[in-house]
C-alpha positions as CSV (number, residue, x, y, z in Angstrom):
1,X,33.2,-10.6,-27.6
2,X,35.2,-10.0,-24.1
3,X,32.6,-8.1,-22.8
4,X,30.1,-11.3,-23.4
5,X,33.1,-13.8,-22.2
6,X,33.0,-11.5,-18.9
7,X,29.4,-11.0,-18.5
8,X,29.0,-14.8,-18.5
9,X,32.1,-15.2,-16.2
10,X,29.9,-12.7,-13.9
11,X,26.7,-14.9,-14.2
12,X,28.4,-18.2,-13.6
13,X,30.0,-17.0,-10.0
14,X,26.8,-15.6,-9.1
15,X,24.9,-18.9,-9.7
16,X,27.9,-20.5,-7.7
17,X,27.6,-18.5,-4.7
18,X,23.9,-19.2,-4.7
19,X,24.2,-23.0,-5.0
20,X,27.0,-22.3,-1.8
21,X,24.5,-20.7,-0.3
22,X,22.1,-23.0,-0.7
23,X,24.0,-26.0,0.6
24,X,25.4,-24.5,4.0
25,X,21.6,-22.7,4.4
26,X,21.2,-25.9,7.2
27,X,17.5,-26.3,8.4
28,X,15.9,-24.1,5.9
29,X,13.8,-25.8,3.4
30,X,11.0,-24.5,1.5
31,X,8.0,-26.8,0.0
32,X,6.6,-24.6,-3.3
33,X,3.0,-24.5,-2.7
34,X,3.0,-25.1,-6.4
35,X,5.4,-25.6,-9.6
36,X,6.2,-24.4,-13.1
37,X,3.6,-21.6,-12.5
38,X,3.3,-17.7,-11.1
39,X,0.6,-15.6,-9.5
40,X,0.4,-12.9,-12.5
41,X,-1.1,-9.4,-11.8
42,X,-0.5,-9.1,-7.7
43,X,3.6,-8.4,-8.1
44,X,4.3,-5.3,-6.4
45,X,8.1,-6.0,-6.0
46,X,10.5,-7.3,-8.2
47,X,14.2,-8.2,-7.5
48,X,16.9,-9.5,-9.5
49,X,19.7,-11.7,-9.4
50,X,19.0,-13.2,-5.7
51,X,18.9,-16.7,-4.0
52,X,15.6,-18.6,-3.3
53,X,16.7,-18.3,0.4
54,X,16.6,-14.2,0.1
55,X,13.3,-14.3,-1.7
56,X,11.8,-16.0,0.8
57,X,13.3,-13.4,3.4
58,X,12.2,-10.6,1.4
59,X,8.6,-12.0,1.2
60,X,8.1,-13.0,4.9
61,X,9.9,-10.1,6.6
62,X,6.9,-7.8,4.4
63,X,3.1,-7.8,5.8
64,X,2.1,-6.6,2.8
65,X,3.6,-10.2,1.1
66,X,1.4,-13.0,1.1
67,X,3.4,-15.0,-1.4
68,X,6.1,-15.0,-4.1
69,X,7.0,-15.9,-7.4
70,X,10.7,-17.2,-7.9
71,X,12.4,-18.4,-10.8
72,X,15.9,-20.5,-10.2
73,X,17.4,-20.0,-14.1
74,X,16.7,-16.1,-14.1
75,X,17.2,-15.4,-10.1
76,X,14.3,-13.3,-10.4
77,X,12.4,-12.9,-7.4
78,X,8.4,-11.0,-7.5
79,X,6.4,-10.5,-4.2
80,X,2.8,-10.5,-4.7
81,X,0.1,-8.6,-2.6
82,X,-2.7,-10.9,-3.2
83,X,-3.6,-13.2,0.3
84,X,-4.3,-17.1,-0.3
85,X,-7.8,-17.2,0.4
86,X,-8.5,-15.1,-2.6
87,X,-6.2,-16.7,-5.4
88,X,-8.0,-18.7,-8.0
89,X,-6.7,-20.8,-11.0
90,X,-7.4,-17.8,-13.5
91,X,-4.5,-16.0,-11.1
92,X,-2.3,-18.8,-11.8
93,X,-0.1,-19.0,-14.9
94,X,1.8,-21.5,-16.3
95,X,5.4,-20.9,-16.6
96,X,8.6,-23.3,-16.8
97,X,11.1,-22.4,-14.2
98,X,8.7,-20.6,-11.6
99,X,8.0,-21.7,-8.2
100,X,5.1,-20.8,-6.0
101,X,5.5,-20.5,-2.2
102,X,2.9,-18.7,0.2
103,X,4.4,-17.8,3.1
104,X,1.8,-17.7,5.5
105,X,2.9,-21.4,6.4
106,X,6.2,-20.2,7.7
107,X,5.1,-16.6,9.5
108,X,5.6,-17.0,13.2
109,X,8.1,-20.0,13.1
110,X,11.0,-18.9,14.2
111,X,13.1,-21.4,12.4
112,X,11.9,-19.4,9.4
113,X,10.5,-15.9,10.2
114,X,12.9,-13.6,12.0
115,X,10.2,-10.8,12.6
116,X,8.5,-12.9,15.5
117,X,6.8,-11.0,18.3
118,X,7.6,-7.8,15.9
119,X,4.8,-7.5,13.4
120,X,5.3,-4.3,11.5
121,X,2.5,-2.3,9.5
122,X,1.8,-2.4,5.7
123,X,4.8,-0.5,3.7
124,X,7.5,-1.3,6.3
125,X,9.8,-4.0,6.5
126,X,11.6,-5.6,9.8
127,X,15.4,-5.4,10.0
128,X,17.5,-7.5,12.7
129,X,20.1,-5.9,14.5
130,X,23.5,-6.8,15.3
131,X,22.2,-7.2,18.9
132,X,19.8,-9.3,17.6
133,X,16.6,-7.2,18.1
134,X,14.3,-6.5,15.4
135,X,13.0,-3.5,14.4
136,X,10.6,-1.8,11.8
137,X,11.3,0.3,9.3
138,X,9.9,2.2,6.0
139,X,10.4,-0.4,2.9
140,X,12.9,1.7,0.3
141,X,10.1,1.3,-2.0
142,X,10.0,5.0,-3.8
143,X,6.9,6.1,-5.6
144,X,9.0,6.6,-9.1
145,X,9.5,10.3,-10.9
146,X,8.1,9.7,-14.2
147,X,4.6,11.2,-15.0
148,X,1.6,9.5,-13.9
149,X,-0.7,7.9,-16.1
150,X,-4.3,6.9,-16.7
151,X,-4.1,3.2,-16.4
152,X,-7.8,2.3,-17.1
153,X,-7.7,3.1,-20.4
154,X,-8.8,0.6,-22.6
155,X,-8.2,-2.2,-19.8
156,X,-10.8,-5.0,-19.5
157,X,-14.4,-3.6,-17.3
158,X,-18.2,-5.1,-16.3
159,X,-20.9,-3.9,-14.9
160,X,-23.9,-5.0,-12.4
161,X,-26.0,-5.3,-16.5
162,X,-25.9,-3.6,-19.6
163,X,-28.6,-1.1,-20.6
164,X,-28.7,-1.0,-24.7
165,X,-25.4,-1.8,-26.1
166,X,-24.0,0.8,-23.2
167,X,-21.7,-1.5,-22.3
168,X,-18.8,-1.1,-19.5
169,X,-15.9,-0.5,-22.0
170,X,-17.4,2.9,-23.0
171,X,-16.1,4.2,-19.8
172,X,-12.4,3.8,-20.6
173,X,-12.4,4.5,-23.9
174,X,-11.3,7.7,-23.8
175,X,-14.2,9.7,-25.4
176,X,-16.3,11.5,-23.2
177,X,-19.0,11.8,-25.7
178,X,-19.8,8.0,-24.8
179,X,-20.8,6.7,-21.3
180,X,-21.7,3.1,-20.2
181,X,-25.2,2.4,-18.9
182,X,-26.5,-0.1,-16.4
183,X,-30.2,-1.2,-15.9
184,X,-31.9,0.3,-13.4
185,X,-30.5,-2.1,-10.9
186,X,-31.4,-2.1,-6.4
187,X,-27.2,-0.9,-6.4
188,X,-25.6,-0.9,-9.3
189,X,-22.1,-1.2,-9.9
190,X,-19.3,-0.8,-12.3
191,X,-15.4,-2.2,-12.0
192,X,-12.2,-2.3,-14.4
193,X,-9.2,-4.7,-13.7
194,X,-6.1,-2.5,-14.2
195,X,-4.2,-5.5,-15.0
196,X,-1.7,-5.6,-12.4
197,X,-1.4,-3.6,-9.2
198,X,-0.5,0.5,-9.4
199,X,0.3,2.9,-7.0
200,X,-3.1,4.9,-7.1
201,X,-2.7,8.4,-7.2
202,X,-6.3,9.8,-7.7
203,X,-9.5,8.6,-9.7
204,X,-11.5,11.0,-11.7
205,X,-15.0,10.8,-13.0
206,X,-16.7,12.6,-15.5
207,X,-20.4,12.1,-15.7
208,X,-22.5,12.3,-19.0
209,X,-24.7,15.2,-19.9
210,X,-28.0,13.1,-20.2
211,X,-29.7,12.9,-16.9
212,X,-26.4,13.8,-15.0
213,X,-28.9,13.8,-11.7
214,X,-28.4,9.8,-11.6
215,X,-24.7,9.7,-10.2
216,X,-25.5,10.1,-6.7
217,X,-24.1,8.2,-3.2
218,X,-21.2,6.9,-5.2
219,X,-19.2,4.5,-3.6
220,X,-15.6,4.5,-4.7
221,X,-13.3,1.3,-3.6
222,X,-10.0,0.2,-4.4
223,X,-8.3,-3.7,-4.0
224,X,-6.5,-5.7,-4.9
225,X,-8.8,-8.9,-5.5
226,X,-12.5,-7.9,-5.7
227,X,-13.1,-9.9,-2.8
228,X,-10.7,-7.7,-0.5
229,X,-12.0,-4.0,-1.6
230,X,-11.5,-0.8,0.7
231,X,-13.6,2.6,-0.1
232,X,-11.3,5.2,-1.2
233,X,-13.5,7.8,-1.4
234,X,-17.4,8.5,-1.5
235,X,-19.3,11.3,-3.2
236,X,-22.9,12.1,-2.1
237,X,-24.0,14.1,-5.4
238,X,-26.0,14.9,-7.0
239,X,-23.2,15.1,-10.1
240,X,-24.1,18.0,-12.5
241,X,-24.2,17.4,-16.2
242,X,-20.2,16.8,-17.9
243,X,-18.9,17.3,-14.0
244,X,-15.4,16.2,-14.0
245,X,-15.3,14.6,-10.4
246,X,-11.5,13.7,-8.6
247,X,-10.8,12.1,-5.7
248,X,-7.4,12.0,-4.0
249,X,-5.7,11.2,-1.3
250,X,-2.8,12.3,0.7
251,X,-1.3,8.8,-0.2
252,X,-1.0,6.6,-2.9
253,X,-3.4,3.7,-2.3
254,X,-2.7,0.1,-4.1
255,X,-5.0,-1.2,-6.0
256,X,-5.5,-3.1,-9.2
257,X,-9.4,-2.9,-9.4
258,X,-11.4,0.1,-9.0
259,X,-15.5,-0.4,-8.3
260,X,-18.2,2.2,-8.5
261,X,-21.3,1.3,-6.9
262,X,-24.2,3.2,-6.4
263,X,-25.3,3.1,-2.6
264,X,-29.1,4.0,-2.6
265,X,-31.4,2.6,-5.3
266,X,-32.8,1.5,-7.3
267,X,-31.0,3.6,-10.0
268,X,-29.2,3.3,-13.1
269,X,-25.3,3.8,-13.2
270,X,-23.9,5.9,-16.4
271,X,-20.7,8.2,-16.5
272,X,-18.7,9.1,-19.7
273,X,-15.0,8.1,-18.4
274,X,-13.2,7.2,-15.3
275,X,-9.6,7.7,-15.2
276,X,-7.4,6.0,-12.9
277,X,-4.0,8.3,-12.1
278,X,-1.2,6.2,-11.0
279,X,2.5,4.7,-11.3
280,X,3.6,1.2,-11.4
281,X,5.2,-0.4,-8.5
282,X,8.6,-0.3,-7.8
């Protein structure tokens, strides 16, 4: 019972000094772009127990933040990776409490941004000095310890058309006695939505036994909006039959969709499974 009394005793100064904060925070004023809703899937960053003001700051001193999610009751603060021109209404999802603010409104005003005339590089962060220069430094982001994982399994997949009932799930079911199968198609292509966004670690894929000649100038690409796709890697083939294929790189990449698309057709697209190796965000 005391230790409740004092955890609420704990949560009611913290909401004071935020409302303080708040009220002497002078010529800084924030418009949400939209209210009672949250981008869903693009977090990559999550903080706790922090003012609207320090949200914003933790968004706009990021590159890699195009907007953020806040929520005033919980103090929870969630940067997303996602830029404006790609977020639809299927991104957006209704939730009492949230606000919605993009901050590419704000970036370059020096009323609001203090990393003006300093832009730093995806994964680092600008810091002001007590001299008042700004400088760029690596986010304290850490790739976590735990194990990675395959991520695609069993998460939600299409393809360029469905050859049978072959459809795109078959490659993320975990069997590798199935494979999905495309028409033969001028460059066909198949994707899965990992649900949110992960710290990619390496893809693997193992082709089917049946005609194993067919994967061949496989395009790899990782994004985070299938509209804003980078290759990650590129394989020229041809695969041999049950090959277990993996690319990695050096460095995690971020991503929450993963394409394969074959380059030089027309062809048909079939592999058994592709496994996607990675760790949440921090």
């Amino acid at each position: 019972m005391h230790v409740n009394i004092y955890q609420g005793l704990l949560l009611l100064s913290k909401i004071l000094q935020i409302s303080a904060e708040q009220c002497t925070s002078g010529t800084f004023r924030i418009n949400p772009d939209k209210r009672n809703v949250k981008l869903r899937g693009f977090a990559y960053r999550t903080f706790e127990n922090i003012s609207p003001r320090a949200c914003f700051q933790k968004c706009i001193r990021r590159t890699r933040c195009h907007s953020y999610n806040y929520n005033r009751a919980s103090l929870r603060c969630e940067l997303n990776n996602l830029k404006p021109m790609y977020v639809s209404e299927d991104d957006l999802q209704n939730e009492s409490g949230y606000v919605y603010v993009e901050v590419h409104h704000y970036r370059g005003d020096p009323h609001f941004d203090p990393c003006v005339g300093n832009p730093c590089n995806d994964g680092e962060v600008c810091e002001s000095l007590k001299n008042e220069k700004v400088v760029c430094i690596l986010d304290d982001c850490k790739t976590p310890d735990e194990e990675i994982q395959n991520v695609a399994l069993g998460k939600m997949c299409k393809q360029s058309s469905t050859y049978r009932n072959d459809h795109a799930g078959l490659a993320v079911d975990g069997l590798t006695n199935t494979s999905h199968h495309t028409e033969q198609d001028q460059a066909p292509y198949w994707w899965v939505d990992l649900g949110q966004i992960y710290n990619i670690m390496r893809i693997e894929v193992i082709n089917r036994f049946h005609a194993a000649y067919r994967l061949h100038d496989l395009d790899i690409a990782v994004g985070i909006h299938l509209d804003d796709m980078s290759i990650f890697a590129h394989y020229t083939g041809p695969a041999a039959g049950n090959e277990h294929l993996v690319f990695q790189r050096s460095r995690y990449t971020d991503g929450r969709y993963i394409k394969l698309t074959i380059t030089k057709g027309p062809e048909m697209l079939h592999v058994s499974e592709v496994n996607v190796m990675a760790y949440p965000v921090c």
